[in-house]
C-alpha positions as CSV (number, residue, x, y, z in Angstrom):
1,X,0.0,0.0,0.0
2,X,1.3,3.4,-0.7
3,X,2.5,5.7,2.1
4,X,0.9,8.7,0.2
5,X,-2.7,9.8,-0.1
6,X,-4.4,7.0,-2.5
7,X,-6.0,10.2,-4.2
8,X,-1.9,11.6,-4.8
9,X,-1.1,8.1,-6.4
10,X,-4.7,8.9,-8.9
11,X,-3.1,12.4,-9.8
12,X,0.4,11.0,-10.4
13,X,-1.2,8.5,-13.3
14,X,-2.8,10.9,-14.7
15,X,-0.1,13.3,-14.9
16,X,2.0,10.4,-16.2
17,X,-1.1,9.9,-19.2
18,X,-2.6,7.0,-17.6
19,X,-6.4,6.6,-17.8
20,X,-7.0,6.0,-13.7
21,X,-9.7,8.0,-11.5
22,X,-11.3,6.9,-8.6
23,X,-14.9,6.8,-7.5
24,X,-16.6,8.2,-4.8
25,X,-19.5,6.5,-2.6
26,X,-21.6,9.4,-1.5
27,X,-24.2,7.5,0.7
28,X,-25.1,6.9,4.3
29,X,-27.5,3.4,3.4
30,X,-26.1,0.8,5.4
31,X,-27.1,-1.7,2.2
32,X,-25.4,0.1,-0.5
33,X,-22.1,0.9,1.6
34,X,-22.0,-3.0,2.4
35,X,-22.6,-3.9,-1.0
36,X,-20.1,-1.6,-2.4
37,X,-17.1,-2.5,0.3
38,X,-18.0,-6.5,-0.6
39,X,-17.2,-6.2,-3.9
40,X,-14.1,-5.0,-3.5
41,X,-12.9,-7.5,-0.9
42,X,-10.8,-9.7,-3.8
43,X,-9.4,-6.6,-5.4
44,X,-6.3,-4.1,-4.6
45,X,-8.8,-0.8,-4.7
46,X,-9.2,1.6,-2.7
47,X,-12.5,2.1,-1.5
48,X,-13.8,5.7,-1.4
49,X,-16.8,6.5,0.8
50,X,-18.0,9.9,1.9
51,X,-20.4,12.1,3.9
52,X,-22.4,15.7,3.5
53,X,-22.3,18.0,5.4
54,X,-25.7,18.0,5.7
55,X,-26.2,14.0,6.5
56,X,-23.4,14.1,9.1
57,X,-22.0,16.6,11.4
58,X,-21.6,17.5,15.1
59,X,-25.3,18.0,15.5
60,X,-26.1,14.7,13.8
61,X,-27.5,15.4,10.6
62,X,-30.2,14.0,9.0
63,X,-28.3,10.4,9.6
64,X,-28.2,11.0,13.5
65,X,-24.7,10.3,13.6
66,X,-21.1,12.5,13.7
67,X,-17.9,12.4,12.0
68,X,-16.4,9.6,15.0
69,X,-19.9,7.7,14.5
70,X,-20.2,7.5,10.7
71,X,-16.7,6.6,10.7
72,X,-17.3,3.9,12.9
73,X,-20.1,3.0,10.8
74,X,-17.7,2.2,7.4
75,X,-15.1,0.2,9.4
76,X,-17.4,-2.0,11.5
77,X,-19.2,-3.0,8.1
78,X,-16.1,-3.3,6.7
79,X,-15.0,-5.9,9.0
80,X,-17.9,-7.6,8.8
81,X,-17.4,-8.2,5.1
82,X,-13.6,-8.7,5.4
83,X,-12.1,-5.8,3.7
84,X,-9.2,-4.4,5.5
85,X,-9.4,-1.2,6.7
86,X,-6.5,0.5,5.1
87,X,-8.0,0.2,1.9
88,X,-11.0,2.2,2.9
89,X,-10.7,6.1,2.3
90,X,-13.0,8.3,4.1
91,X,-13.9,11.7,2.7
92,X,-16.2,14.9,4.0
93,X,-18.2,16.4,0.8
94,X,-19.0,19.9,0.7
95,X,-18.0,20.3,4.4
96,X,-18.8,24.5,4.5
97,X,-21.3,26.6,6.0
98,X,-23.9,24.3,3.6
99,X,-26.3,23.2,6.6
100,X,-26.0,26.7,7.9
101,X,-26.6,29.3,5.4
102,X,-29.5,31.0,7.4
103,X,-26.7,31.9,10.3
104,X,-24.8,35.0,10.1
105,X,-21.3,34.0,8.0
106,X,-19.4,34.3,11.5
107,X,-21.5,31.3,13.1
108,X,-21.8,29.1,10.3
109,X,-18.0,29.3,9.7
110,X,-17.8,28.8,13.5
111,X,-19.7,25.7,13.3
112,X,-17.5,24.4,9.7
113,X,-14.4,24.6,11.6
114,X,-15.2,22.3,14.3
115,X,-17.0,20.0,11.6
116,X,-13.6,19.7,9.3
117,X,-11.9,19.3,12.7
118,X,-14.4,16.9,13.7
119,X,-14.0,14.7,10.6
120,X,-9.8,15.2,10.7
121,X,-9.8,13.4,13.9
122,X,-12.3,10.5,12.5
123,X,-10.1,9.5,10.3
124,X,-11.4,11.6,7.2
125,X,-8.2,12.2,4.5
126,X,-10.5,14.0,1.7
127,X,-12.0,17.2,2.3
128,X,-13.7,19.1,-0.3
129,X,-13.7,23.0,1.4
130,X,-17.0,24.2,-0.1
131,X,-17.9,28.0,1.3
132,X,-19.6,28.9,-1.9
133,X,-22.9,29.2,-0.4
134,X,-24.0,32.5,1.1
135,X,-25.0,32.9,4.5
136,X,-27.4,35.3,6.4
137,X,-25.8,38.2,6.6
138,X,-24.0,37.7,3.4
139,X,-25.8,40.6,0.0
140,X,-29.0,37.9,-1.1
141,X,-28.7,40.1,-3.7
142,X,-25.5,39.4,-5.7
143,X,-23.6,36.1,-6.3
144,X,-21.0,35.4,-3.5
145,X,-17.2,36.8,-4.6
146,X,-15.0,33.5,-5.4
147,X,-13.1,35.1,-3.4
148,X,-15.2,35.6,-0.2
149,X,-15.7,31.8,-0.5
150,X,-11.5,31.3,-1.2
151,X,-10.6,33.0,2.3
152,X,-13.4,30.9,4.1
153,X,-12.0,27.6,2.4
154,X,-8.8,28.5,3.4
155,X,-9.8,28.8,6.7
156,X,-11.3,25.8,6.9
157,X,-8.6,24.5,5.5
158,X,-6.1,26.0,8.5
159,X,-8.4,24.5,11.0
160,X,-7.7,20.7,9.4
161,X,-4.3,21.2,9.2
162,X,-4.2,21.7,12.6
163,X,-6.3,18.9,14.0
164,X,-4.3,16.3,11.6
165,X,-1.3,18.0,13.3
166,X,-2.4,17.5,16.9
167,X,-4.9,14.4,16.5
168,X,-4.0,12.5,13.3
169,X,-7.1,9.8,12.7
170,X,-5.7,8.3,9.4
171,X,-2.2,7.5,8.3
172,X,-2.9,9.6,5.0
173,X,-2.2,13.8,5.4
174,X,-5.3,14.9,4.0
175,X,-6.4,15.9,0.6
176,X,-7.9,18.7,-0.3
177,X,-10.8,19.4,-3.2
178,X,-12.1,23.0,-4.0
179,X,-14.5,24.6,-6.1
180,X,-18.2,23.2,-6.6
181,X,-20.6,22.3,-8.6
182,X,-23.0,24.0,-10.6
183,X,-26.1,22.2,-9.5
184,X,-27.6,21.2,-6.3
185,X,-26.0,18.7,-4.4
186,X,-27.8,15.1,-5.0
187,X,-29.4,16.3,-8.4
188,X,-31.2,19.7,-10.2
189,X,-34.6,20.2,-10.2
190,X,-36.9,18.8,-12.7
191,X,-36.9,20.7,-16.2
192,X,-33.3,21.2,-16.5
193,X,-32.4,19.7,-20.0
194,X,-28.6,20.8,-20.5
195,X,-25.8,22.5,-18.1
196,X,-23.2,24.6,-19.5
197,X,-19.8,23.5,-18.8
198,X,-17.7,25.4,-16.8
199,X,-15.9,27.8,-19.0
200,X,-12.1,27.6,-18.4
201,X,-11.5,31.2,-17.1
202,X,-13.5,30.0,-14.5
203,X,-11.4,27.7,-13.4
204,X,-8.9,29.7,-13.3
205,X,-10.0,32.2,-11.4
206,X,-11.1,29.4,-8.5
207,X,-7.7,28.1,-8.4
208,X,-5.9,31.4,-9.1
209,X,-7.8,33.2,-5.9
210,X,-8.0,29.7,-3.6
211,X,-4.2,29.4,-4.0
212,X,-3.7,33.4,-2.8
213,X,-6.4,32.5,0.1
214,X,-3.6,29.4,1.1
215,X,-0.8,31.4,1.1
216,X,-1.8,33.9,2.9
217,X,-2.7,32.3,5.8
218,X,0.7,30.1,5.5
219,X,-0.8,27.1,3.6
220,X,1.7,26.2,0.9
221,X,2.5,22.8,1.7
222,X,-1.4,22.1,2.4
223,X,-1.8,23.7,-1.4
224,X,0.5,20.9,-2.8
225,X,-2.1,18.8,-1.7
226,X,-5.1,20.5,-3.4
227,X,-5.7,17.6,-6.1
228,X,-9.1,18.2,-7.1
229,X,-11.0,21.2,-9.1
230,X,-15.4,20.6,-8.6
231,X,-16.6,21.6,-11.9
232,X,-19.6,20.9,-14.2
233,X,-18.4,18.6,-17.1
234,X,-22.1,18.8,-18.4
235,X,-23.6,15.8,-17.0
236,X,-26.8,16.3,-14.6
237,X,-29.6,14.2,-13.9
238,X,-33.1,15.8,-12.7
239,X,-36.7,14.2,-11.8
240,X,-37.1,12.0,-14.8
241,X,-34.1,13.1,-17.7
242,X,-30.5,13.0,-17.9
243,X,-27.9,14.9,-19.4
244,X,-25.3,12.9,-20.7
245,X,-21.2,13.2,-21.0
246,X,-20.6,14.9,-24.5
247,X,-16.8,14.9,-24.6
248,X,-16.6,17.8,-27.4
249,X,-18.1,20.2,-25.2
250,X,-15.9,19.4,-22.5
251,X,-13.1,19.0,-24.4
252,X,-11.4,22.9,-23.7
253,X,-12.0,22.4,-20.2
254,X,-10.4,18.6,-20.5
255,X,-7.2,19.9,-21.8
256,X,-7.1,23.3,-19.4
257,X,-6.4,21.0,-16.6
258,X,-3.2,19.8,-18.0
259,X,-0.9,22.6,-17.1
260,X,-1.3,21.5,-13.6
261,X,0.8,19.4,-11.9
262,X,-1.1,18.3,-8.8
263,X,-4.6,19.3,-10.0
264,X,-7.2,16.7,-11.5
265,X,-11.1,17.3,-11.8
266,X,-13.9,15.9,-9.4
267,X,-17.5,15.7,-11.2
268,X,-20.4,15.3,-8.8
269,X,-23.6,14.1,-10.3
270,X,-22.0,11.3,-12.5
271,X,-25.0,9.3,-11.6
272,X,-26.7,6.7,-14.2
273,X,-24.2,7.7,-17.1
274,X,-23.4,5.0,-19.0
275,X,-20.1,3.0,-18.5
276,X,-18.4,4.1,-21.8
277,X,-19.1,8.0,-20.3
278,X,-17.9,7.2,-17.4
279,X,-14.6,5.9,-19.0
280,X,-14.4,9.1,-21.4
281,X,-14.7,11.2,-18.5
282,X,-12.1,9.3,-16.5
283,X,-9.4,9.7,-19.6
284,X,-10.5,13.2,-19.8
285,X,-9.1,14.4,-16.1
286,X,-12.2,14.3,-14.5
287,X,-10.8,11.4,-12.6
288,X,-12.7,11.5,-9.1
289,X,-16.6,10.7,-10.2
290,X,-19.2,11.1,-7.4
291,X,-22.0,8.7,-7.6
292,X,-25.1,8.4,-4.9
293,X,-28.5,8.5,-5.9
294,X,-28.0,5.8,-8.5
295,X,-27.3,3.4,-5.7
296,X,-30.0,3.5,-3.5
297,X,-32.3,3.7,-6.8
298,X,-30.4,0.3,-7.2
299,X,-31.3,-0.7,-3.7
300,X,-34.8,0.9,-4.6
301,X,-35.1,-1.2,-7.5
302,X,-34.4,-4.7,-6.2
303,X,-36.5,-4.2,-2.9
304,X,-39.5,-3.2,-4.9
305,X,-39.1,-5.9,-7.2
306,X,-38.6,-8.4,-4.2
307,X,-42.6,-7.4,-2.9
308,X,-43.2,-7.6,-6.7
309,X,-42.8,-11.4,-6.3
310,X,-43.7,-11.6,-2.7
311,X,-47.0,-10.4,-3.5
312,X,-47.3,-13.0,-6.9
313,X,-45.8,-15.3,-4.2
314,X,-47.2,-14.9,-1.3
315,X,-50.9,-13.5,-1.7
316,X,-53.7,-15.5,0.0
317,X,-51.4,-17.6,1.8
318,X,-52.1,-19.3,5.4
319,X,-51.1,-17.1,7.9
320,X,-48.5,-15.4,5.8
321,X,-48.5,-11.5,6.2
322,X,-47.2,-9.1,3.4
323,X,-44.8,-6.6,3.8
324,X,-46.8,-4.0,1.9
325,X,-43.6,-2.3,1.6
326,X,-44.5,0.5,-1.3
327,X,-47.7,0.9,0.8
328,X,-46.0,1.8,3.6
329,X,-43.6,3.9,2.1
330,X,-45.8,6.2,0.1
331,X,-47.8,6.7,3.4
332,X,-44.5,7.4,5.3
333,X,-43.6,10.0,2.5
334,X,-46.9,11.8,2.2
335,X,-47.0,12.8,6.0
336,X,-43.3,13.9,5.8
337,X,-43.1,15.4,2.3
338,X,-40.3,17.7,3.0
339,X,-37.3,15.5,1.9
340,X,-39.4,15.4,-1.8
341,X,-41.8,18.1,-2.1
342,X,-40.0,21.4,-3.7
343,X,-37.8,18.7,-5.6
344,X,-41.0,17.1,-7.7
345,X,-43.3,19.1,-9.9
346,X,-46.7,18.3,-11.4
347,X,-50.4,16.5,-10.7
348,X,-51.2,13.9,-7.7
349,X,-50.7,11.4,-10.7
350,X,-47.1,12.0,-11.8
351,X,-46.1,12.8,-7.9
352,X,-47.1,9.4,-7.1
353,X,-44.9,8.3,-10.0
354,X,-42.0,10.7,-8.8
355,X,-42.0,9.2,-5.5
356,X,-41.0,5.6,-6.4
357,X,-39.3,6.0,-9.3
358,X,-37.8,9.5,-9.7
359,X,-33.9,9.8,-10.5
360,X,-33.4,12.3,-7.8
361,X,-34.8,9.1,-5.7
362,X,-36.2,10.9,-2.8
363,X,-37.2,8.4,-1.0
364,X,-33.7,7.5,0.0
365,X,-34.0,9.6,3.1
366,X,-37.0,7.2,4.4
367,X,-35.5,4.0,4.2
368,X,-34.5,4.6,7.8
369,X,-37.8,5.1,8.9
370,X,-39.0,2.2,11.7
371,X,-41.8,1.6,10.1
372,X,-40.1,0.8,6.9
373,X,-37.6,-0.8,8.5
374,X,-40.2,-3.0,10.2
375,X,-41.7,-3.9,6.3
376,X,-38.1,-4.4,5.0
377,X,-37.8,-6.9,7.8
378,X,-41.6,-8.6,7.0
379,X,-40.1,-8.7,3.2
380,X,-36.9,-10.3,3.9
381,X,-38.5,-12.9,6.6
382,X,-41.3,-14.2,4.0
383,X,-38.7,-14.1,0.9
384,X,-36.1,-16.3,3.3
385,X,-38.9,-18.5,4.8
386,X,-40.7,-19.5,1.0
387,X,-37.6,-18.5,-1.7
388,X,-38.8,-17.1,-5.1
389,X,-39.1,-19.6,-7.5
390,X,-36.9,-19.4,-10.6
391,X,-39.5,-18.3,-13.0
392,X,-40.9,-15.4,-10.9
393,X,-37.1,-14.3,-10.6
394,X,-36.4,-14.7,-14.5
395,X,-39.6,-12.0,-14.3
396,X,-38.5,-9.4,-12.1
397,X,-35.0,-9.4,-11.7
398,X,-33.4,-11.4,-15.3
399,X,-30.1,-10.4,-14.6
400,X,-30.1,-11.8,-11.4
401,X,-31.5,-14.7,-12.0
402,X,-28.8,-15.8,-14.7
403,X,-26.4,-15.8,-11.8
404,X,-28.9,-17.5,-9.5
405,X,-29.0,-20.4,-12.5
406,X,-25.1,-20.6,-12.7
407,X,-24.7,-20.6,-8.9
408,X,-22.9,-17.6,-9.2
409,X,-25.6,-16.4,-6.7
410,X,-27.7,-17.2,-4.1
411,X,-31.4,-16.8,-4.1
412,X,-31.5,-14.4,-1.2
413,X,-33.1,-11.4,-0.3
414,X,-30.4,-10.3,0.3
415,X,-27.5,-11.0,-1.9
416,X,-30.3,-10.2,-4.9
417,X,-30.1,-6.4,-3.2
418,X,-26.6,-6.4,-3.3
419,X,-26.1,-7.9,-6.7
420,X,-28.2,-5.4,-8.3
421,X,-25.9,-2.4,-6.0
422,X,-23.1,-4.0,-7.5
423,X,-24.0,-4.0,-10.9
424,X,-24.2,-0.2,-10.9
425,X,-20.5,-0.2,-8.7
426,X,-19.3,-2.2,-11.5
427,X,-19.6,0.5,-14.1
428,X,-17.4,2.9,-11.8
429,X,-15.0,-0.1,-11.4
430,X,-14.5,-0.3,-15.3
431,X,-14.3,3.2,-15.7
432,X,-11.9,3.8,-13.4
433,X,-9.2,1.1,-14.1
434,X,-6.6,2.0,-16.1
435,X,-5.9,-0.4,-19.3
């Protein structure tokens, strides 16, 4: 294993023209995460899991757990699938004022710091400084300066420094990303049908000014480890449409980020692009592709297919009691709509429709809920107790039951999840492994 970064070791191939990136695991569900850290057991990869500011910090989150905790989380299910732990990099995504922005800019800075000193000490060795949003007190009437959001990344930046320094949780010195995204984190909002891609000067002037914010605060060794720039290659996916990787258009920006040594591109949103975009984007330096609503829209998939078959299974059976799972979690969703409501557009009809099977996948953040949990659990007891037959599996889930038929797989609830998880991993895998 290298004594450097993993991320350092993706820059240096590039930089040396080989086709390598990385991929990023941008979820906290406990079925994709174990999923994605099993496939990897048999390989040399490096396995590169990370957290929002908004789904963990000090305060909980909306995952009810902190930096130590979610931390905690990754290794202990990485143990349990056998994967050592010094292949497993944590990282902190968009780890800024982002869950505070109705504070004044002093308190929600206040309240970053102790988050990207928080995650330092768990163990966390990527850290993407994000302070482009504004806060409070900061003009709602103009765009916030790249340079405003520079000196507050920098001093963010100051603050992890110093808790690796004094409390080092992982044998990597961190890594640091910069810049942001276009779109919302997690997906735009419905309509969208093409993003611009970020126009080079652009670029430039995030790195030019983040750099200045460094050094003036004494950061130029922590600047040598600035490896990634956040920008929009042009691929987006909304409610119901995707925008997909058209190389030509990102072609300027592609060959700006050559002149840089130590710099390669992260692209959030990567989502449901097809493998052979997600190569192209790789060989065109944007070499760190974030992926997270796909997977639990994996995870989504194969559990609804699962009630599918138990209820053309199951139904009318002898004291056998369905999980009603989509029942359940409609109802759970309509009498908490705010995780879905300003994100889905349009009549009862198509919200319904959004619900289960939008891209943005919504309904992510209620998988946690107990009583979904408790249907989950009703789902996988009747599905272990009376197996699917073949032919019902051959209906809903083909591809699975191939394996299932070559006793490549076994006819689990559970290994049918991960299997289908796994099958959107594998397109990152390809993607990202140099020929």
């Amino acid at each position: 294993m290298s004594k450097q970064n993993p991320l350092m070791d993706v820059v240096e191939a590039q930089k040396s023209g080989e086709a390598k990136g990385i991929y990023s695991i941008c979820s906290s569900n406990v079925f994709v995460i174990e999923a994605c850290l099993e496939q990897e057991v048999e390989s040399d990869n490096y396995v590169l899991i990370e957290s929002t500011s908004n789904q963990v910090n000090q305060y909980g989150g909306y995952t009810g757990m902190n930096a130590a905790q979610f931390s905690n989380f990754v290794y202990e299910l990485a143990k349990k699938v056998g994967l050592p732990a010094d292949r497993i990099l944590l990282g902190g995504d968009h780890l800024g004022p982002n869950a505070w922005q109705d504070e004044s800019a002093e308190s929600a800075m206040d309240k970053s710091r102790v988050l990207v000193s928080d995650s330092i000490k768990a163990g966390y060795s990527k850290i993407h400084l994000d302070a482009s949003m504004k806060c409070a007190d900061d003009d709602p009437d103009q765009p916030l300066d790249v340079a405003i959001s520079a000196k507050r990344a920098a001093q963010m930046c100051r603050v992890a420094e110093q808790a690796y320094r004094e409390n080092p949780g992982s044998p990597w010195k961190p890594c640091y990303i910069i810049g942001t995204e276009v779109p919302i984190p997690g997906g735009a909002l419905s309509g969208e049908t093409e993003f611009s891609v970020t126009r080079t000067e652009d670029a430039q002037r995030t790195i030019d000014v983040t750099k200045e914010a460094f050094y003036e605060l004494g950061l130029e060794e922590a600047w040598e480890r600035v490896v990634g720039l956040v920008v929009q290659p042009g691929v987006e996916f909304g409610d119901s449409s995707l925008i997909h990787y058209d190389r030509e258009k990102a072609a300027q920006l592609s060959n700006f980020i050559k002149k840089y040594d130590n710099l390669i591109y992260e692209a959030h949103s990567t989502d449901y692009q097809t493998p052979e975009s997600l190569k192209q984007m790789v060989e065109d330096h944007f070499a760190i592709l974030k992926i997270g609503p796909a997977l639990t829209f994996a995870f989504r998939e194969a559990v609804f297919s699962l009630e599918m078959m138990e209820q053309e299974w199951l139904k009318g059976r002898k004291g056998v009691v369905l999980s009603q799972l989509q029942d359940v979690l409609e109802k759970i969703m309509l009498e908490n709509p705010k995780n879905w409501k300003k994100h889905y557009q349009g009549d009862d009809v198509y919200l319904r429709f959004a619900r289960k099977y939008s891209y943005s996948d919504r309904s992510r953040y209620y998988w946690p809920d107990e009583k979904v949990q408790k249907s989950l659990n009703i789902l996988f007891v009747n599905l272990t107790k009376e197996p699917v037959p073949e032919s019902l599996l051959s209906q809903y889930m083909p591809y699975q039951y191939r394996k299932v038929m070559r006793n490549e797989l076994e006819n689990t609830p559970l290994e049918l999840i991960y299997d289908r998880i796994m099958s959107q991993i594998s397109d990152y895998i390809y993607a990202c492994q140099s020929q």
